[in-house]
N, C-alpha and C positions, 0 to 999 in steps of 0.2 A: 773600155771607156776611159778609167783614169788617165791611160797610158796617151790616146786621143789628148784628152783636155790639158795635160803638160806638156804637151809638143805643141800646143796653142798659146799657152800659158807663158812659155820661153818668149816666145815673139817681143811678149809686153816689159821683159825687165827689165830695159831701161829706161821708162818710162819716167821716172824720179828723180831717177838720180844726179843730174848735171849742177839742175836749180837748186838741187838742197845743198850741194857741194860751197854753192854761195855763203850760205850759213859758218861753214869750216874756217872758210878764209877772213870773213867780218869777227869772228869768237878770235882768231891769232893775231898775235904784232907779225909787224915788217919778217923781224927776224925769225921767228919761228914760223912765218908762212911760205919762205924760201923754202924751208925741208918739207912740202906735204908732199905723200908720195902720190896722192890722189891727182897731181898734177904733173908727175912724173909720166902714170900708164895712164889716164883715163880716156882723153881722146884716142888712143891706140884699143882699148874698151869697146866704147862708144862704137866708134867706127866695125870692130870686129862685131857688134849686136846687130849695127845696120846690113851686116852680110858681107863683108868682109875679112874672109880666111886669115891673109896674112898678118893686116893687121891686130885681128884677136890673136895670133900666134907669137905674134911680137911682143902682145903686152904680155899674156900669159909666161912667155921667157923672161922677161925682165925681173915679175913675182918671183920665177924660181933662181933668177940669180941672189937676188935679195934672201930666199930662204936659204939656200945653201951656204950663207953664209951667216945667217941671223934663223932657225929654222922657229925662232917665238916673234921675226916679226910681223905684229899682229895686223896692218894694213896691207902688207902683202897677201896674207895668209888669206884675206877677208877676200881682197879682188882676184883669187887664185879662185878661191872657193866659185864667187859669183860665173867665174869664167867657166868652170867643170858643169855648173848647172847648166848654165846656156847650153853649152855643149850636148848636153843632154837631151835637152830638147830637139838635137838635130839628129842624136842617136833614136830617139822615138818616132817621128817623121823619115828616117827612114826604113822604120821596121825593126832592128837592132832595140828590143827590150830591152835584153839583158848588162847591155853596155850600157842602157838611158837608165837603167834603173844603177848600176853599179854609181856613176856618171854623177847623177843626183843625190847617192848617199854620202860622196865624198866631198860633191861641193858644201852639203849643208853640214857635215860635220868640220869640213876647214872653215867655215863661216859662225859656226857655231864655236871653235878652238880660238877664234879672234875674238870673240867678243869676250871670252873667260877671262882669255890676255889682257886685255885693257875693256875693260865694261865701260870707263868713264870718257873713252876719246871717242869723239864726233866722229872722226872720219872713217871710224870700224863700224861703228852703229849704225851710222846711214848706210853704206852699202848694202850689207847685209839687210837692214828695213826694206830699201828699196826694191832688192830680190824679191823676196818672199812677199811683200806686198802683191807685187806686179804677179812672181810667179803661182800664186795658189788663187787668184782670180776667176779662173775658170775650172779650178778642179772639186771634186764632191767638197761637200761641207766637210765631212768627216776625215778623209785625208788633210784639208785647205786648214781647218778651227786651230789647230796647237800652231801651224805657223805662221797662220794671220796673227795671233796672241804675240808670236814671236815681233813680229816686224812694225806691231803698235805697240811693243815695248821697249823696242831700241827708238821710236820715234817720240815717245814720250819722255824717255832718258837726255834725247837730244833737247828738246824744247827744257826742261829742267836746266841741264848744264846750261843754255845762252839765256835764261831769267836775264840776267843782267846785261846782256847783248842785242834784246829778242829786237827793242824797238827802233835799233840803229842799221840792223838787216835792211837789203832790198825786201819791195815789195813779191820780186816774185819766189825770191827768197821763203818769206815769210808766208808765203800761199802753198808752196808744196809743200812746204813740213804740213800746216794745218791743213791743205788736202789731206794729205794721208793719213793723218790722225781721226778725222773727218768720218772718210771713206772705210777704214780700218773698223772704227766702231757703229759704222751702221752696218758694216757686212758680219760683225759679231752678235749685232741686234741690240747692241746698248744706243737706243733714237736719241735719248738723252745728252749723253756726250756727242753724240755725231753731229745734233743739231748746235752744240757749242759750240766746238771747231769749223761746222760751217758757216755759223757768223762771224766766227771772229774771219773766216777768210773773207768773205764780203766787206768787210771792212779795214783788212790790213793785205791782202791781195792785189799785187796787180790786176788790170781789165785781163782776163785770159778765156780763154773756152773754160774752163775750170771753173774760173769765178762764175760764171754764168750759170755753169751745174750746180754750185753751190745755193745760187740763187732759186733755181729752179727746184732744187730739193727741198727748200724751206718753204716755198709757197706750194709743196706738194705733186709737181709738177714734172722731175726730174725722167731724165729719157735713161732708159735700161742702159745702152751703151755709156759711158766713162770717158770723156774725154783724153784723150792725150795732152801731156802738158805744152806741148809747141813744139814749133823747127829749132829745138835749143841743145839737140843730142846727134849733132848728124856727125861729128867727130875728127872735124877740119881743124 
C-alpha cells in the first residue's frame, strides 16, 4: 500500500513549486536575481514532471555538473534531490520497489543535505517544501507526519525570511506559500493555524481554484480533492 500511495503521490510534486518561486525573485535585486539557479533548471524540471524523459534528464545533468564542481552547492543539491524522488515514483509504478525505495532515500537525504547547507536561502526551502508537501499527500499518516512537519517548516522559514517583502509579492505569489502553510497545518490537525493561513489567502491570494478552497474550508464546506494551483507548471 505505501509503495501504491508514492507512486500516486510523485505525480503531484510540482504542484507548488513555480508560483512560490515568484516569492525568490521579488526577496532579490536585479543583480543577485541573474544567479538563481532555479531559473537556470526549473523549466527543464517542470517539464521532465509533466512526463518528459529528456528534459528531467537534462536538468538532473546540469545539478550534476554544478556538483562536481561545487559538491556543497546547496540548490543544486536540493533540485537533484527533488529529481531522484520523482523518479521514484516511476520506479514504484513500475514495479521496481527496491530502486523506488533506494531512489526516495537519496532524494530526501540530498534535499535534506541542502537545506543544513543553507537553512536561510529561499530557494533550497521551497523546493524541498514543495516536494514533500505534494509528495506525502496520499501516503499513511505515519510514513507522511515527520515529512509534512518537514515541508511546513521550510515554508514557514520562507514566510519569516520575506516579513519584510511579503506585501510587495504577487498575489499568487502570496497564495501558494499561504496555501501550503494552510493545507500543511490542517493535514497535521493544528485547525487553528490552518484556518489563519486560509484567510489570510482569501484575502492576499489571487482569484484561483485554491482561493476558492480556501474559501470553502472556512465556511466548512471544502471538497476532499485539493486543487491544483493552475496551468502555471507545464515547463515551456
Amino acid at each position: 500500500m505505501f509503495i501504491l500511495i508514492v507512486s500516486l503521490a510523485i505525480n503531484l510534486v510540482v504542484a507548488a513549486g513555480d508560483a512560490l518561486f515568484s516569492a525568490v525573485a521579488a526577496a532579490q535585486t536585479p543583480a543577485t536575481s541573474s544567479e538563481r539557479f532555479d531559473m537556470i533548471v526549473r523549466t527543464d524540471f517542470f517539464a521532465g514532471f509533466a512526463g518528459d524523459a529528456e528534459r528531467l534528464a537534462r536538468g538532473m545533468a546540469t545539478c550534476e555538473r554544478y556538483l562536481s564542481a561545487n559538491p556543497d552547492h546547496a540548490e543544486a543539491l536540493v533540485w537533484h534531490g527533488s529529481g531522484l524522488v520523482f523518479r521514484s515514483g516511476q520506479a514504484f509504478q513500475s514495479g521496481d520497489t527496491a530502486t523506488g525505495m533506494g531512489l526516495f532515500g537519496r532524494g530526501l537525504g540530498e534535499m535534506n543535505r541542502a537545506v543544513a547547507l543553507a537553512p536561510d536561502r529561499v530557494g533550497v526551502r521551497i523546493p524541498r517544501g514543495a516536494t514533500l508537501l505534494e509528495s506525502t499527500r496520499f501516503m499513511p499518516a505515519a510514513q507522511a507526519e515527520p515529512l509534512l512537519r518537514l515541508a511546513v517548516g521550510d515554508f514557514e522559514r520562507v514566510l519569516d525570511l520575506q516579513t519584510a517583502v511579503f506585501s510587495s509579492l504577487g498575489g499568487h505569489a502570496k497564495g501558494e506559500l499561504l496555501f501550503g502553510l494552510a493545507d500543511g497545518h490542517a493535514r497535521l490537525g493544528d485547525q487553528q493555524k490552518a484556518r489563519q493561513f486560509f484567510q489570510r489567502m482569501t484575502e492576499d491570494g489571487s482569484p484561483s481554484p485554491r482561493r476558492e478552497y480556501a474559501a470553502a474550508w472556512l465556511s466548512g464546506s471544502a471538497p476532499k480533492a485539493v486543487p491544483a494551483c493552475g496551468p502555471c507548471h507545464s515547463g515551456k
